[in-house]
N, C-alpha and C positions, 0 to 999 in steps of 0.2 A: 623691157621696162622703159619704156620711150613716152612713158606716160608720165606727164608732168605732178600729178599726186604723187606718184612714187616718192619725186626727187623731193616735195613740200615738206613729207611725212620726215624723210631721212632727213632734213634742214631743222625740221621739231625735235627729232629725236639726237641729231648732234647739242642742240642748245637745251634739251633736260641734261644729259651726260655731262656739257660744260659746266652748267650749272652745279650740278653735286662734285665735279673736282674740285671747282672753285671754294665750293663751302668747305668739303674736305681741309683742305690747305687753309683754309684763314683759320678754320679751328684746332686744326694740327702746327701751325704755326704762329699761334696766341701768346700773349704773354704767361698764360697757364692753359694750356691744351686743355682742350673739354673733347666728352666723349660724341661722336657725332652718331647721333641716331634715327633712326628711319620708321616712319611708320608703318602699317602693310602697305597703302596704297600705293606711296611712293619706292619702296621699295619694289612691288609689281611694276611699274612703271619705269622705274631703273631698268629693271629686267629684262623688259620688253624693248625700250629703248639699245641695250647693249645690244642685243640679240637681231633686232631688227636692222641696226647699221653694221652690224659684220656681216649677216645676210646680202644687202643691197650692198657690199664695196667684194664680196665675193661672187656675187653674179655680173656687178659690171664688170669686175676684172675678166670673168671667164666671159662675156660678152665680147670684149674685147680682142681677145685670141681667137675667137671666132669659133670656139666648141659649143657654145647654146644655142 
């Protein structure tokens, strides 16, 4: 993965995930908490996002130690 996309995409996909903590928490920490909810698209896109940066920090780790 020494391919600089790789690292763009995982850079995209940290800052949707920041994003939806950050919403999480101002509406869970509201003067009257509201419910946070997700459409399909965005929540596909959470999805992917989650999935795709435990992928890429499990392959550079195991890059790392020198087993891939």
């Amino acid at each position: 993965m020494s391919n600089w996309s790789y690292t763009a995409l995982f850079i995209f996909f940290l800052l949707v995930i920041g994003r939806n903590i950050f919403l999480l928490a101002t509406k869970l920490f509201s003067a009257e908490p509201i419910l946070y909810e997700l459409n399909y698209k965005e929540l596909i896109l959470l999805g992917v996002s989650i999935s795709y940066t435990l992928t890429y920090i499990t392959y550079q780790l195991e890059s790392k130690r020198g087993n891939c």
